[in-house]
N, C-alpha and C positions, 0 to 999 in steps of 0.2 A: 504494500500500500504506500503511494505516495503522499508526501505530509505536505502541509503548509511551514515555512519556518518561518516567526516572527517577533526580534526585538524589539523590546518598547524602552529608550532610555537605557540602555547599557552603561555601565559604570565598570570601568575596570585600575585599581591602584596597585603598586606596590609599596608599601609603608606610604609616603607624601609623594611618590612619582604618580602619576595620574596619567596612563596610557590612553586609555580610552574614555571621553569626558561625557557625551551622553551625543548615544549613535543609536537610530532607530531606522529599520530596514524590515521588509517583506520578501521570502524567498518564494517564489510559485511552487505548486505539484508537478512534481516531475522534471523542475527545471533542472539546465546544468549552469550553476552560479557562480561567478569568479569574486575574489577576494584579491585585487591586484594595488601592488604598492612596492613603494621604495623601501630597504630592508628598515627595521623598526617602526613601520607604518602602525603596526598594531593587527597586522591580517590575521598571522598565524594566532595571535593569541585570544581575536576573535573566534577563531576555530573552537581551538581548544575549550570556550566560556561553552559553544557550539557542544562539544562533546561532553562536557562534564570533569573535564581535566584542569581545566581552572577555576579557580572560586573567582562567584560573582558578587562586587560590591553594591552596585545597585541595577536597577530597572527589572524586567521582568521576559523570561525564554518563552516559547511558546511552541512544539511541536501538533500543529491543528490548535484545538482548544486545550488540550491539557499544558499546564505550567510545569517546565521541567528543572528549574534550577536548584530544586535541593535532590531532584532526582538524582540515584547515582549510576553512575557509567553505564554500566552493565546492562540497566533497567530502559536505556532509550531506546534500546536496538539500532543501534548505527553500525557501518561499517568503517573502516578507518583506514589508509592506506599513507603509507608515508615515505618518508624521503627516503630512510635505510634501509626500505624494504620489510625491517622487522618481524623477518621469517625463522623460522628455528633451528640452527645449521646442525641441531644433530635428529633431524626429523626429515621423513623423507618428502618431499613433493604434496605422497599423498594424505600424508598425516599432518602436513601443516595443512593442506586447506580442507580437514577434516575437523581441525583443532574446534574451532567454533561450534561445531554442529556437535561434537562430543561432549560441548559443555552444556548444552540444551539439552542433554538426555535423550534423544531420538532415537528408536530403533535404531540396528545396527544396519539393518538393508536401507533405511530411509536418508543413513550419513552417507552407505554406500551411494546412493544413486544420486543423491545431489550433489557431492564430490564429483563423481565422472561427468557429469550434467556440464559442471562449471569448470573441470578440469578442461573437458573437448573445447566448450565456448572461448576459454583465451589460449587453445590449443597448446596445452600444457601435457597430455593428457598421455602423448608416449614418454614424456619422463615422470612417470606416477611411482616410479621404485628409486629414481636420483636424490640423492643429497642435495643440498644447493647451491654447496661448493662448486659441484660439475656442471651449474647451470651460468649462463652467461648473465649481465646486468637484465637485461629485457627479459629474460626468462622469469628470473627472479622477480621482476615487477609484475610480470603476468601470474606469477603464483600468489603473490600479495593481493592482485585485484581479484582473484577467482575464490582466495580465503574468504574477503570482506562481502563478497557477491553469495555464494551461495548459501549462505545465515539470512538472505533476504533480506535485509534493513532496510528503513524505512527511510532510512539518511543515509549519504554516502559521503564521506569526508577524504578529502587529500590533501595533505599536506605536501607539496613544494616535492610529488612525486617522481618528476619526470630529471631533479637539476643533477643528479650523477651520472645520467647518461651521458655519452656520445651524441652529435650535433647530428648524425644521420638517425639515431638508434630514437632521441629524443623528439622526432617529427616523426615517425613511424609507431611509436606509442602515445602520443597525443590522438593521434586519426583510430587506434584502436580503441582508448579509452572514450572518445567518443560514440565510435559508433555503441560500443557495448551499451552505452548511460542512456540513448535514445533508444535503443533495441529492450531492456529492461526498464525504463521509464522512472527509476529511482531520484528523487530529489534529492541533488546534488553540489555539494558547496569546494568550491577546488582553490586554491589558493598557491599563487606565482608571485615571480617578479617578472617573471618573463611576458613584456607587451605582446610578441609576438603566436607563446602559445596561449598568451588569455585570449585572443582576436580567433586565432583557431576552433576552439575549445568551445566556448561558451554561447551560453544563449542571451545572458546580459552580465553585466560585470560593473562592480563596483569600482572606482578608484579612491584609494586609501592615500591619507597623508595627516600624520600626528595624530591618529587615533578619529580622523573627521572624513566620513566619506564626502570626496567631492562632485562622484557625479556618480550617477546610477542609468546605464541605459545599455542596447545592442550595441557591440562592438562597429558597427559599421555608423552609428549614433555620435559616438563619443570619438570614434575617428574623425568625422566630416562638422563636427560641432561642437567641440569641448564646451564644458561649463563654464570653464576659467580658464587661466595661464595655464595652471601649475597641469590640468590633465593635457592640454594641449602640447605642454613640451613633455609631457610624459609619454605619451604615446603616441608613437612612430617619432620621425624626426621633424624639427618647423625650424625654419629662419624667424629669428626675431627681432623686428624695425620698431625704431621710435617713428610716432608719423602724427599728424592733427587730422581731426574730422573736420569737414569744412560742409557748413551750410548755404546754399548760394539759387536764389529767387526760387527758393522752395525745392532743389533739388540737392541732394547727401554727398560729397566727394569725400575719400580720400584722399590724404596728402604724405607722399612717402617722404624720406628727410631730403632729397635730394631736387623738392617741386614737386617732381612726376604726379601729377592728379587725375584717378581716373572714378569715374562715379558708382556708388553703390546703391543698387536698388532696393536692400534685404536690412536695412538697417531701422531694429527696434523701435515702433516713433517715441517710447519716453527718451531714447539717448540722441533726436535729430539737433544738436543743437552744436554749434562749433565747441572743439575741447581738443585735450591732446587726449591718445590712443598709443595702443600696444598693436601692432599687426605680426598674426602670424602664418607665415604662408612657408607650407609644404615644397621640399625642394621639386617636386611635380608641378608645384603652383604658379610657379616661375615661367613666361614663358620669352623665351631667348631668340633676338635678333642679333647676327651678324653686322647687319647695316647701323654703321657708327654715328649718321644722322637719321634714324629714327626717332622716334618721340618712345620713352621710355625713361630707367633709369640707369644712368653711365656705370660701367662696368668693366674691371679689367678682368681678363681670366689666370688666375696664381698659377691651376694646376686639373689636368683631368685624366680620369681614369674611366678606360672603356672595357666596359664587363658583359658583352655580347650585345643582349638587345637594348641595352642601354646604356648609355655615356654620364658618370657623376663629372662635373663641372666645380672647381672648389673659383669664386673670385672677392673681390672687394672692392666694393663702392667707394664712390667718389666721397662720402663722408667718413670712411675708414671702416664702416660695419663689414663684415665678413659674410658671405652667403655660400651655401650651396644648391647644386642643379641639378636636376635628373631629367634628361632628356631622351624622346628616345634616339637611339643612333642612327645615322643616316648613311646612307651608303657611298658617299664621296670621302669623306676625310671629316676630322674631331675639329676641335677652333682648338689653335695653338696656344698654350700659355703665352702670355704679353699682347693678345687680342684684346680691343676694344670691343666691348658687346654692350647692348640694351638689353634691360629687360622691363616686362611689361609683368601685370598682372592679370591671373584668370579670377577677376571678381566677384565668380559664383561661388568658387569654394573656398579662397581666401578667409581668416579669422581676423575681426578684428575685438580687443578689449577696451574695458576702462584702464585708465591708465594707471592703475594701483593690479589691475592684471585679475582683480577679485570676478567680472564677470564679463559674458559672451555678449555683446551690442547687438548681436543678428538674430533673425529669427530661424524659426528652425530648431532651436535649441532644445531638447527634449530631454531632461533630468527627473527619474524615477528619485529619487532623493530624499526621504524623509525628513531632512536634519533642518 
């Protein structure tokens, strides 16, 4: 059965360190839900409040209706999966992910068959007489997710499963871990630093920073529309310009540091009024003229590096700020470092903020966010 997860007001301290100051969040039935942040953000140990592994100082857990914070571990049924794998190296394959099912007392035929069940499912299933020693890292993760799966939990919990693997091994079990979570339909809370397999992975994701979720939405949400600065340079990469809004006979311009003003039609009407602004724009966002009297903004090129179907561009503006470009490659030849280039803006997807960086000016902006 898939639950609701829902904090109301979380409080988490350690003597007068104050981790987590009061965070309230909704996890759907059946979702796969990311906990994403810079190390000490406060994820993992939302988790843990999550599981029963930390004491909670204040607010209130909720698995569906029932309140589960003085409930203990044992008694939530979750599944757990972690970073070390935490499988039992003198236990074979099949009796670690029998473990679970042995502590519920089940028939001996009914651990048998749910073991083999979830053994075959993350195809573990011909090393059911191995050690773990003899299993490779990704082996050993797949016995971990097949222990925590076949106890059926009503939660599934990972902690920061994927960051001992290898960079091939770790994009090959991200794509398994998901499809299993949507094939079993378990509500599910995953927790990274990694921007890239939270965008993978999940169905919505939060991003953490001091213990304060700053945006709650789909990865393809919180890519194309951060809440703020701080998600915006957190995930994926953005150029950041100082620039002014400029209001003029009733029509929005941007103003980047160098003049170049091009106008925006998506700007908030409580922020139309002239001010300075944070822009932040995606090195995709950028778009590059050769022609050194174009209308754009002046540019030299430092340095570029071409990586098949596209060419990164590193240069720096005629105010000193530093950019980079991702274009795609073109089939004559790259622009040579000490090129004069313009560049223009694509100001549909371009970001702009206030200029304290706290919020998004544009609309569009879609923050599940309870805080």
């Amino acid at each position: 059965m898939s639950v609701t997860i829902t904090i109301n007001h979380a409080l988490k301290k350690y003597g007068e360190n104050t981790i987590i100051p009061d965070l309230n969040l909704e996890i759907k039935p059946g979702e796969f839900f990311t906990l994403l942040g810079p190390s000490g953000c406060g994820k993992t140990t939302l988790l843990r409040m999550i599981a029963g592994f930390n004491s909670i100082e204040g607010g209130d857990f909720y698995f569906n209706e029932k309140r589960i914070n003085d409930l203990d571990p044992a008694k939530r049924n979750i599944g757990m999966v972690f970073q070390n794998y935490a499988i039992f190296p003198h236990m074979t394959v099949r009796k670690n992910v029998e473990f679970g099912l042995q502590n519920k007392k089940l028939p001996k035929e009914k651990v048998k068959e749910q073991a083999d069940k979830f053994m075959a499912l993350m195809h573990v299933d011909e090393y059911a007489d191995r050690l773990p020693e003899r299993l490779s890292g990704g082996q050993q993760q797949r016995v971990a997710l097949a222990r925590s799966l076949c106890i059926e939990p009503d939660v599934l919990l990972f902690d920061e499963p994927l960051s001992n693997l290898d960079a091939k091994l770790r994009v090959e079990m991200r794509t398994v871990i998901k499809n299993i979570q949507h094939n079993v339909g378990i509500t599910t809370v995953y927790v990274t630093h990694d921007q890239e397999e939270a965008m993978a992975v999940s169905d919505r994701i939060a991003v953490m920073s001091a213990g304060v979720i700053q945006h709650v939405g789909t990865p393809k949400n919180i890519y194309q529309r951060p809440a703020n600065l701080f998600v915006s340079t957190f995930i994926g990469r953005s150029n950041i310009l100082n620039g002014k809004l400029e209001v003029v006979d009733g029509k929005t311009f941007v103003v980047a540091p160098t003049g170049y003003k091009a106008e925006m039609v998506n700007v908030q009407e409580q922020y139309k009024a002239d001010q300075d602004i944070v822009l932040s724009v995606r090195p995709e966002e950028f778009l590059l003229s050769r022609d050194a009297n174009a209308e754009g903004i002046p540019a030299i090129v430092d340095d570029c590096v071409f990586l098949g179907l596209m060419t990164h561009y590193f240069v720096h503006l005629e105010s000193g700020e530093e950019a980079e470009i991702i274009q795609e490659s073109s089939i004559d030849s790259i622009i040579e470092p000490g090129t004069q280039i313009k560049l223009t803006l694509n100001t549909e997807k371009i970001n702009i903020f206030t200029a304290d960086g706290s919020a998004n000016m544009l609309t569009g902006v879609c923050n599940d966010c309870a805080n």
